[in-house]
PyMOL Python script that loads the backbone (N, CA, C, O; Angstrom):
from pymol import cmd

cmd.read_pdbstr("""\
ATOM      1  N   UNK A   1     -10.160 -15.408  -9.130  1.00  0.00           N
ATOM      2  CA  UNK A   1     -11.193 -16.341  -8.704  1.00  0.00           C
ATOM      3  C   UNK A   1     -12.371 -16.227  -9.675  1.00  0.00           C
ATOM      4  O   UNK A   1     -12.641 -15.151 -10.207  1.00  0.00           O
ATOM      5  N   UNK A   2     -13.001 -17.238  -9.879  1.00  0.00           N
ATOM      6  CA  UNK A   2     -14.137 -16.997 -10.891  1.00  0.00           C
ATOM      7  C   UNK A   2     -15.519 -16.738 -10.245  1.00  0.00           C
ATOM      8  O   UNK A   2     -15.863 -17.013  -9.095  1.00  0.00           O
ATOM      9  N   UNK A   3     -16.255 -16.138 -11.252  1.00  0.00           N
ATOM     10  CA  UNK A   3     -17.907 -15.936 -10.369  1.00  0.00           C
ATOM     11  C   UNK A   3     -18.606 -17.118  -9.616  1.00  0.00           C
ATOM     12  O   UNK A   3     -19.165 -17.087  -8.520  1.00  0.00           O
ATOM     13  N   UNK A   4     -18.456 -18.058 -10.388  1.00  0.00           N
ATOM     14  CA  UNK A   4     -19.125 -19.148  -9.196  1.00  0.00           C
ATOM     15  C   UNK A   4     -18.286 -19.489  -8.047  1.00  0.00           C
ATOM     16  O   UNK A   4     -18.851 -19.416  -6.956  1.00  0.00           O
ATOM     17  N   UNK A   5     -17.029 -19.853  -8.059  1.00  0.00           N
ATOM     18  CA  UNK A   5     -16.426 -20.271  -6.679  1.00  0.00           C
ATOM     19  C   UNK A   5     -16.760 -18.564  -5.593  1.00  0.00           C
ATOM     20  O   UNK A   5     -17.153 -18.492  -4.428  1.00  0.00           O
ATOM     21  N   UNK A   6     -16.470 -17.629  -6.390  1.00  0.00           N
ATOM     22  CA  UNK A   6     -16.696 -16.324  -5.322  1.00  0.00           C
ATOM     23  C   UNK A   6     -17.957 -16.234  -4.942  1.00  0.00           C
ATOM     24  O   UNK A   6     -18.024 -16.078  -3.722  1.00  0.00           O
ATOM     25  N   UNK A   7     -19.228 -16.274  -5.588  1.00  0.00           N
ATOM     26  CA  UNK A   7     -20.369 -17.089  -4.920  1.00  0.00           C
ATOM     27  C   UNK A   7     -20.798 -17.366  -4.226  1.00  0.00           C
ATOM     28  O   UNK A   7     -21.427 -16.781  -3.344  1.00  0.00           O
ATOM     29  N   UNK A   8     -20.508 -18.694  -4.491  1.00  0.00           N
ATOM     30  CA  UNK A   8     -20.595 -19.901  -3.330  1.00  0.00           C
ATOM     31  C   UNK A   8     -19.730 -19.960  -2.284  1.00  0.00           C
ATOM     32  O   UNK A   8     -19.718 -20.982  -1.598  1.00  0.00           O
ATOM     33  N   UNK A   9     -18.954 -18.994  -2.017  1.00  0.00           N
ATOM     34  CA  UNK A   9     -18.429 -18.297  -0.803  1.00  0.00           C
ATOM     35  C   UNK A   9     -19.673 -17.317   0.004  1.00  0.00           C
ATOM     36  O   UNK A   9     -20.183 -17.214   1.120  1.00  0.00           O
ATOM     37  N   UNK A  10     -19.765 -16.718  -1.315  1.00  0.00           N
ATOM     38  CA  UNK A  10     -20.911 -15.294  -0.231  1.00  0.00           C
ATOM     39  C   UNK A  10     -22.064 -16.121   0.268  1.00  0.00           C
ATOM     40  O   UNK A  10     -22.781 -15.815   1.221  1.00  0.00           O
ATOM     41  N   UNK A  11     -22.202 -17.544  -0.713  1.00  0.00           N
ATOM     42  CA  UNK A  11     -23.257 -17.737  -0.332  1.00  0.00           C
ATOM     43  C   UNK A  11     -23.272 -18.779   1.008  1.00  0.00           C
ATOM     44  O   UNK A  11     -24.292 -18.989   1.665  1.00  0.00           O
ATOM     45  N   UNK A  12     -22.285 -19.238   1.220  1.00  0.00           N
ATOM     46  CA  UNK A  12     -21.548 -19.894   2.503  1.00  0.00           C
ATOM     47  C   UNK A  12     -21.719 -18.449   3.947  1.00  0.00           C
ATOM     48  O   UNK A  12     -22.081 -18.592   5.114  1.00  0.00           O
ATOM     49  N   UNK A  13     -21.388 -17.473   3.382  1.00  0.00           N
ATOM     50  CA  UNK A  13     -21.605 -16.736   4.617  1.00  0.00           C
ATOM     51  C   UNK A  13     -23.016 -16.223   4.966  1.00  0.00           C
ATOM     52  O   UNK A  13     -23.599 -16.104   6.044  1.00  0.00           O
ATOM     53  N   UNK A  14     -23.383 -15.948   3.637  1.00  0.00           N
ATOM     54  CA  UNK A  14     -24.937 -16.185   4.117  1.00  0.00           C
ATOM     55  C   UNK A  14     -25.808 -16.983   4.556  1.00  0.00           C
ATOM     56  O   UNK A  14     -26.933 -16.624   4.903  1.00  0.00           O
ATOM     57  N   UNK A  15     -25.320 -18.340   4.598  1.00  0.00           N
ATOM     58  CA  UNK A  15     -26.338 -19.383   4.824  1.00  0.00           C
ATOM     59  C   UNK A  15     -25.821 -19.355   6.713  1.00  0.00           C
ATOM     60  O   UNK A  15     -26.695 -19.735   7.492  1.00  0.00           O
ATOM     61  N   UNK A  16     -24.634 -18.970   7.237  1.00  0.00           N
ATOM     62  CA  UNK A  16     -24.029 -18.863   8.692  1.00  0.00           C
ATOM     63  C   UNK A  16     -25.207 -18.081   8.899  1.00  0.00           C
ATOM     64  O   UNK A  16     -26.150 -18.415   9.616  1.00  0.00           O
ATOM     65  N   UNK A  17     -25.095 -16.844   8.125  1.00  0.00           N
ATOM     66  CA  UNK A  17     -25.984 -15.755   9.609  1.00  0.00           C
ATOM     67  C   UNK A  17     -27.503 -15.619   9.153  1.00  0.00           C
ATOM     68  O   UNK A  17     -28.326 -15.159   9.945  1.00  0.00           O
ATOM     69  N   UNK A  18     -27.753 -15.890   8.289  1.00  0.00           N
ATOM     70  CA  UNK A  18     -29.376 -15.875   8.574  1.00  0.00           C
ATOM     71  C   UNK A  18     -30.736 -16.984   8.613  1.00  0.00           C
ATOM     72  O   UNK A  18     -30.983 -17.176   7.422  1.00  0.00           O
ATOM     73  N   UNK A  19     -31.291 -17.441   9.083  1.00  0.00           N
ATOM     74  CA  UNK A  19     -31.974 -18.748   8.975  1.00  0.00           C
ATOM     75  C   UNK A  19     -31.913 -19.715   8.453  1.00  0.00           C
ATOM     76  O   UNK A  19     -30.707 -19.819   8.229  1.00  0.00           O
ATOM     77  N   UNK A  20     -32.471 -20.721   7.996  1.00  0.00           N
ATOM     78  CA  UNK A  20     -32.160 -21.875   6.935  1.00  0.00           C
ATOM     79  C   UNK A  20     -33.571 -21.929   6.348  1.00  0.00           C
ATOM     80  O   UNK A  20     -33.637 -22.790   5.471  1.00  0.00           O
ATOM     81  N   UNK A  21     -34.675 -21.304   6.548  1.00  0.00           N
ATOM     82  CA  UNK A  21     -35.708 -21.285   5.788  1.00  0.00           C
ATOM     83  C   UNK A  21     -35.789 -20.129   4.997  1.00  0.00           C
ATOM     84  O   UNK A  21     -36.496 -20.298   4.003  1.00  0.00           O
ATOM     85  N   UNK A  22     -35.151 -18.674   5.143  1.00  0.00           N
ATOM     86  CA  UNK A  22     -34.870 -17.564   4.654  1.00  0.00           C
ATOM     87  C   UNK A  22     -33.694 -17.520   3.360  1.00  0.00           C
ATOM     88  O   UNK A  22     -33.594 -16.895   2.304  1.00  0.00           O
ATOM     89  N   UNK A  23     -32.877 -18.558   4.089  1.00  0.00           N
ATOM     90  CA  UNK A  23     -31.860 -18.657   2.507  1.00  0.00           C
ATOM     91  C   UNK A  23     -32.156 -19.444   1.586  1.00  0.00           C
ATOM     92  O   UNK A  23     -31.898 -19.214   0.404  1.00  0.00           O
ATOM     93  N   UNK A  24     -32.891 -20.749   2.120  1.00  0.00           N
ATOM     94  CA  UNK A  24     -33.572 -21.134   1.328  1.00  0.00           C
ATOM     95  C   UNK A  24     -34.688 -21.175   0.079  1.00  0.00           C
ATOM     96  O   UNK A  24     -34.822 -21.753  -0.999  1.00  0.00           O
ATOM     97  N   UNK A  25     -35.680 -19.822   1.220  1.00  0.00           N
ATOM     98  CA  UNK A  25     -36.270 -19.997  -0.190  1.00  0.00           C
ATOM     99  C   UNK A  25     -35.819 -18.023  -0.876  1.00  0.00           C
ATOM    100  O   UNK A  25     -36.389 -17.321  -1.711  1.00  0.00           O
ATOM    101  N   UNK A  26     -34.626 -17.787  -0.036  1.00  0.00           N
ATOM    102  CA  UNK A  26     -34.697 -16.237  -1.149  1.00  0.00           C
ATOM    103  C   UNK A  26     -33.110 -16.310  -1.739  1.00  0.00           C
ATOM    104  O   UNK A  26     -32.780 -15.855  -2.835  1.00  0.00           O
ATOM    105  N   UNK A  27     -32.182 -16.988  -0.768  1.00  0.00           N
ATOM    106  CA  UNK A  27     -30.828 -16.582  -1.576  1.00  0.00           C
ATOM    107  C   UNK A  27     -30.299 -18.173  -2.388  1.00  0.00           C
ATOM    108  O   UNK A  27     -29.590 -18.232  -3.392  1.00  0.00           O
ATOM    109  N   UNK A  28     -30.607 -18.807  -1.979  1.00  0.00           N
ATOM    110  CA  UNK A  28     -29.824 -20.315  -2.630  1.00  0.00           C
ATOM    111  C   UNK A  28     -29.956 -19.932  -4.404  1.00  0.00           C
ATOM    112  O   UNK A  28     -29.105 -19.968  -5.293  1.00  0.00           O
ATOM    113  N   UNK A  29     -31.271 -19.603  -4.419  1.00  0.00           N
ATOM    114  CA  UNK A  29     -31.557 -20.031  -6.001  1.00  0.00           C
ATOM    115  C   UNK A  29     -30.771 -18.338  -6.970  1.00  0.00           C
ATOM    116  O   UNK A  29     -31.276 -18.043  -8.054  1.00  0.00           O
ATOM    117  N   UNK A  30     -29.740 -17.555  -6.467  1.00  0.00           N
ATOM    118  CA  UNK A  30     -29.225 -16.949  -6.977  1.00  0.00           C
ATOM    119  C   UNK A  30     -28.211 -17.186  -7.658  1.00  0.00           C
ATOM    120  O   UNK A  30     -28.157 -18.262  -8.252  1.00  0.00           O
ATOM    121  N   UNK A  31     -27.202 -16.306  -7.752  1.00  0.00           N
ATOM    122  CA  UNK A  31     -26.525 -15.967  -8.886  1.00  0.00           C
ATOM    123  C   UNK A  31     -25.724 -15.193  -9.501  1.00  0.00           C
ATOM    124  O   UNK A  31     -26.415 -14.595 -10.326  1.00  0.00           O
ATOM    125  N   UNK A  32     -24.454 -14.791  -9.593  1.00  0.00           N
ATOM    126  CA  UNK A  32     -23.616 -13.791 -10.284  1.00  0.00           C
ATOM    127  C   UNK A  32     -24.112 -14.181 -11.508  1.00  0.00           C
ATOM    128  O   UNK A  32     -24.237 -15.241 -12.121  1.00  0.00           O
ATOM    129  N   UNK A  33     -24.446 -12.594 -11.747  1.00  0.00           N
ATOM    130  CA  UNK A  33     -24.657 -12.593 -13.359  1.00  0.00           C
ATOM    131  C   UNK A  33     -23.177 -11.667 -13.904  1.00  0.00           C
ATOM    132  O   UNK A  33     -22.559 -11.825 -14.957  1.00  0.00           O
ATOM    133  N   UNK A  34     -22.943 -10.850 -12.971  1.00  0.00           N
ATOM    134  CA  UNK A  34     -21.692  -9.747 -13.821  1.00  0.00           C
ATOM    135  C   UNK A  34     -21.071  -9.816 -12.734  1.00  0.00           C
ATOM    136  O   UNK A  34     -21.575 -10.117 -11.653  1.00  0.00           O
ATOM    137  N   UNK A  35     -19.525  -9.445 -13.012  1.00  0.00           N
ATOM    138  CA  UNK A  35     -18.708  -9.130 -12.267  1.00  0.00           C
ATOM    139  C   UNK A  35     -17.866  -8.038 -12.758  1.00  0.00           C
ATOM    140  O   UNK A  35     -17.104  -8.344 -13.674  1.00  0.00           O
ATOM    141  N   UNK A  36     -17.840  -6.688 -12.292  1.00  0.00           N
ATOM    142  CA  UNK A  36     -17.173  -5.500 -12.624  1.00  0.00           C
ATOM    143  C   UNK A  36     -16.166  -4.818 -11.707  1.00  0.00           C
ATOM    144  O   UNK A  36     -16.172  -3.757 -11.083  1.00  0.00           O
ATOM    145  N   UNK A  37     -15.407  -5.691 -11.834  1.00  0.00           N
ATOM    146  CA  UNK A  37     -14.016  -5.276 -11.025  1.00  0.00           C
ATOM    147  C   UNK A  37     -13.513  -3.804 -11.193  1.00  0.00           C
ATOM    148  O   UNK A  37     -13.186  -3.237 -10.150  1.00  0.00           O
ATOM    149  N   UNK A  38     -13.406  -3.105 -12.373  1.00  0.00           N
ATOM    150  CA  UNK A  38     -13.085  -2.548 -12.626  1.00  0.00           C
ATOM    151  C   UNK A  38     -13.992  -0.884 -11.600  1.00  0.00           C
ATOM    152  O   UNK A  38     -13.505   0.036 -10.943  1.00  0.00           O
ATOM    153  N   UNK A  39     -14.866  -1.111 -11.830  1.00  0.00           N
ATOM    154  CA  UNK A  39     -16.513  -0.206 -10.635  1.00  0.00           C
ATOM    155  C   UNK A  39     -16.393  -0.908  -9.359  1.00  0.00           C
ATOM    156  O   UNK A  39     -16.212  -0.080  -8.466  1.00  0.00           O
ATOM    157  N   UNK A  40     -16.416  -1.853  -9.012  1.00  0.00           N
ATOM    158  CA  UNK A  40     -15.952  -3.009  -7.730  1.00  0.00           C
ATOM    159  C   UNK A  40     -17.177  -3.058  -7.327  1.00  0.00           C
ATOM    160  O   UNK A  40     -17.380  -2.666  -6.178  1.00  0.00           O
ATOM    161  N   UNK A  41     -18.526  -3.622  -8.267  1.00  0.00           N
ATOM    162  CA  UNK A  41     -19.503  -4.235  -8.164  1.00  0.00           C
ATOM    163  C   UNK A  41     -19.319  -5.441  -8.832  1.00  0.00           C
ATOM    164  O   UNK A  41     -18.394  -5.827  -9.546  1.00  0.00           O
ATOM    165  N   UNK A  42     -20.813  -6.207  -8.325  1.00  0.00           N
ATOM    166  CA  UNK A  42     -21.285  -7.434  -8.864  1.00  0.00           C
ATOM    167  C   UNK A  42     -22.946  -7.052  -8.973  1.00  0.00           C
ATOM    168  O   UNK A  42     -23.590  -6.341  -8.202  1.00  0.00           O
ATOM    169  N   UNK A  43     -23.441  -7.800 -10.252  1.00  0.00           N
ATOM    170  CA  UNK A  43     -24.851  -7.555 -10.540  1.00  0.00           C
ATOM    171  C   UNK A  43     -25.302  -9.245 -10.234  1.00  0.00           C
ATOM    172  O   UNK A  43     -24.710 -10.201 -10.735  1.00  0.00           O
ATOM    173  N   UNK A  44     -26.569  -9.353  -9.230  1.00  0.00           N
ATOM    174  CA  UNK A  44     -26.608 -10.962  -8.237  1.00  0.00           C
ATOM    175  C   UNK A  44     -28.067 -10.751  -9.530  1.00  0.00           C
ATOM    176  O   UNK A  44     -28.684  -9.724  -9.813  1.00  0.00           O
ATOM    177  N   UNK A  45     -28.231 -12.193 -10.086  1.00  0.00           N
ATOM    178  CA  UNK A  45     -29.410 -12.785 -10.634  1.00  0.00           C
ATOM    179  C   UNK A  45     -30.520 -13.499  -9.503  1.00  0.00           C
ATOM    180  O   UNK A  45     -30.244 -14.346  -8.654  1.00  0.00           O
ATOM    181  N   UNK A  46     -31.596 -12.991  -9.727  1.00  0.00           N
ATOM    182  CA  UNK A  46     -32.455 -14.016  -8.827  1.00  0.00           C
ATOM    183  C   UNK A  46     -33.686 -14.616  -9.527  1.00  0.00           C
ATOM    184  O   UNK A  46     -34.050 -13.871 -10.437  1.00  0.00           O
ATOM    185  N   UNK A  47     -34.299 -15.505  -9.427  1.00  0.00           N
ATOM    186  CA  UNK A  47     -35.126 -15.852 -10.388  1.00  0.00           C
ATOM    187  C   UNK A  47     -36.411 -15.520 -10.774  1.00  0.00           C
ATOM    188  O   UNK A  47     -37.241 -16.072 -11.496  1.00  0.00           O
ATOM    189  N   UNK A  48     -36.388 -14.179  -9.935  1.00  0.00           N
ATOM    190  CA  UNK A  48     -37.930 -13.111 -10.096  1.00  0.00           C
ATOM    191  C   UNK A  48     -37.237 -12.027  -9.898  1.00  0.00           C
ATOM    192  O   UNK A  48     -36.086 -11.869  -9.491  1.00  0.00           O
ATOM    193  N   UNK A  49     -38.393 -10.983 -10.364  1.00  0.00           N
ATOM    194  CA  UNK A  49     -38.301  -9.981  -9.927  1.00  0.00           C
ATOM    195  C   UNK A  49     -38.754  -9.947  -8.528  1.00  0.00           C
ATOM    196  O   UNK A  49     -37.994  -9.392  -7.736  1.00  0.00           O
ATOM    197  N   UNK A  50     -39.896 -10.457  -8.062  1.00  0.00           N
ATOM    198  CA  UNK A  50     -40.174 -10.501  -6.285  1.00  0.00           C
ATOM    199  C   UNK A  50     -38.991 -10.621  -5.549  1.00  0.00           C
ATOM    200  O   UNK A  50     -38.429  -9.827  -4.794  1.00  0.00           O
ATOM    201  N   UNK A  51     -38.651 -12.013  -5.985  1.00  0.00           N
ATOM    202  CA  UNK A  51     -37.215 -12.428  -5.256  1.00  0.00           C
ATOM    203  C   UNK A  51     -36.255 -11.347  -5.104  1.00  0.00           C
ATOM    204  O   UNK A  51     -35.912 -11.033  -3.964  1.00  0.00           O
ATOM    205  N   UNK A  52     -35.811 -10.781  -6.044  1.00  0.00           N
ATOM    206  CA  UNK A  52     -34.854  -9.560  -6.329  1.00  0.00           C
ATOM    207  C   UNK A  52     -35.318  -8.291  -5.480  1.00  0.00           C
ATOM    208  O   UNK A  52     -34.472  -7.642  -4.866  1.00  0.00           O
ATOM    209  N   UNK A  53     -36.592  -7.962  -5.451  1.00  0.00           N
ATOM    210  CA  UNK A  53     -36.635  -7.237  -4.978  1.00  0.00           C
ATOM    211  C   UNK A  53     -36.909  -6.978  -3.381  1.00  0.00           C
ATOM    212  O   UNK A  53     -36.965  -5.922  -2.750  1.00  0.00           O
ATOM    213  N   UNK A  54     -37.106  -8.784  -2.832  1.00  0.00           N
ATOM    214  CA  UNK A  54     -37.681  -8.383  -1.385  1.00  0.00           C
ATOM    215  C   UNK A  54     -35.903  -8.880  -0.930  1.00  0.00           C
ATOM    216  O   UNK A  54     -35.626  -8.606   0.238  1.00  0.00           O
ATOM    217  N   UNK A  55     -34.689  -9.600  -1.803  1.00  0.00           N
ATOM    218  CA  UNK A  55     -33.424  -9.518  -0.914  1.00  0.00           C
ATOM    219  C   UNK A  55     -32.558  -7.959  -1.244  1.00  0.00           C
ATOM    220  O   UNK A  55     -31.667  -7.577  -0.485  1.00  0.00           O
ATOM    221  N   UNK A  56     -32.948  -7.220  -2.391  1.00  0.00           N
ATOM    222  CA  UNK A  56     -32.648  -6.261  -2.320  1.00  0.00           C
ATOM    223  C   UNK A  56     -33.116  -5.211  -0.445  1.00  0.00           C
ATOM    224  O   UNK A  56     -32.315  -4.770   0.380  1.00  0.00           O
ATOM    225  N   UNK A  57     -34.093  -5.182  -0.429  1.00  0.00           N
ATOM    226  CA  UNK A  57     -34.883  -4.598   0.231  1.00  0.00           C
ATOM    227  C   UNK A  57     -33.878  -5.235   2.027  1.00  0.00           C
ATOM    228  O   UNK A  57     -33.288  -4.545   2.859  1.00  0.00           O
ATOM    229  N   UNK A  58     -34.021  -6.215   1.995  1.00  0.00           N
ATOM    230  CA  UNK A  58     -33.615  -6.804   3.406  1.00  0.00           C
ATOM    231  C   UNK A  58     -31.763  -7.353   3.602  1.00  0.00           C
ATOM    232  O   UNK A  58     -31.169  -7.770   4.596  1.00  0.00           O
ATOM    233  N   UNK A  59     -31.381  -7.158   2.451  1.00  0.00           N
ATOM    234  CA  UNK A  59     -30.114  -8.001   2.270  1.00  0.00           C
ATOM    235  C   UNK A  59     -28.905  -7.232   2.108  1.00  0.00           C
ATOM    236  O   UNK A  59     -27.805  -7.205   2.659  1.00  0.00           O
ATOM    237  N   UNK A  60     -29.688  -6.389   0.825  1.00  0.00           N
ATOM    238  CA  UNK A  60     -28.215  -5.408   0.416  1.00  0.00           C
ATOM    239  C   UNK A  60     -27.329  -4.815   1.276  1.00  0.00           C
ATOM    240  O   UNK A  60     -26.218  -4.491   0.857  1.00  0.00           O
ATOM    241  N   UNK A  61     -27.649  -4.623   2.418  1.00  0.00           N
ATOM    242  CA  UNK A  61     -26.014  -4.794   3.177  1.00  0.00           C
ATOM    243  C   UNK A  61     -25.770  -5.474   3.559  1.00  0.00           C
ATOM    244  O   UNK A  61     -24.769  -5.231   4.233  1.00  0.00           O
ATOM    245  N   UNK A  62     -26.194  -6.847   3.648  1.00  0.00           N
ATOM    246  CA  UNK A  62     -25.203  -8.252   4.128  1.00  0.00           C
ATOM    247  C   UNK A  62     -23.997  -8.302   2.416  1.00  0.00           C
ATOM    248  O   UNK A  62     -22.903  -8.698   2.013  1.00  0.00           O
ATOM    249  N   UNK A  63     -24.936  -7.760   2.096  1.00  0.00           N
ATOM    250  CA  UNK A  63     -24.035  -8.813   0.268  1.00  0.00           C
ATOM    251  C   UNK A  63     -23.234  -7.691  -0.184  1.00  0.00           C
ATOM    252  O   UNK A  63     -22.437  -7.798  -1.116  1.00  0.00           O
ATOM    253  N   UNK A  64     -23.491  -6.293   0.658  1.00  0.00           N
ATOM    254  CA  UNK A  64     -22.330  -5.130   0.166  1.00  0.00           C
ATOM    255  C   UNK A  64     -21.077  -5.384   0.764  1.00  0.00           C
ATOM    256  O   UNK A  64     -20.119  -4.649   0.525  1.00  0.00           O
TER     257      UNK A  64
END
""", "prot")
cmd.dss("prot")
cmd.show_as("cartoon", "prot")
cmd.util.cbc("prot")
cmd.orient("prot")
C-alpha cells in the first residue's frame, strides 16, 4: 500500500473518533513523510512545529 492511500485511512479513523473542529484544524493538514517498515514506524509531517507538537502531546496513542 502506498503512504498516501495508508494515510488517508488513519486519517478516516481519526476524523470517526475525535471532533470535527479538532481534526480539522490539527490533523487534516498532515502527512506521511517516512515510512520504515523495516523499525515498523512512520515519521507524520505537520505544518508547524506547534501543530506537531500539541498532536504529539494529545494524539500519539491514537496514531500508535
Amino acid at each position: 500500500m502506498d503512504k498516501q492511500r495508508l494515510w488517508e485511512q488513519v486519517l478516516d479513523e481519526m476524523e470517526s473518533r475525535i471532533s470535527k473542529p479538532s481534526f480539522e484544524t490539527w490533523v487534516a493538514k498532515t502527512r506521511i513523510e517516512t515510512i520504515d517498515e523495516e523499525k515498523g514506524y512512520i515519521v507524520v509531517e505537520a505544518p508547524n512545529e506547534f501543530t506537531a507538537d500539541w498532536l504529539d502531546s494529545r494524539y500519539r496513542d491514537e496514531l500508535e
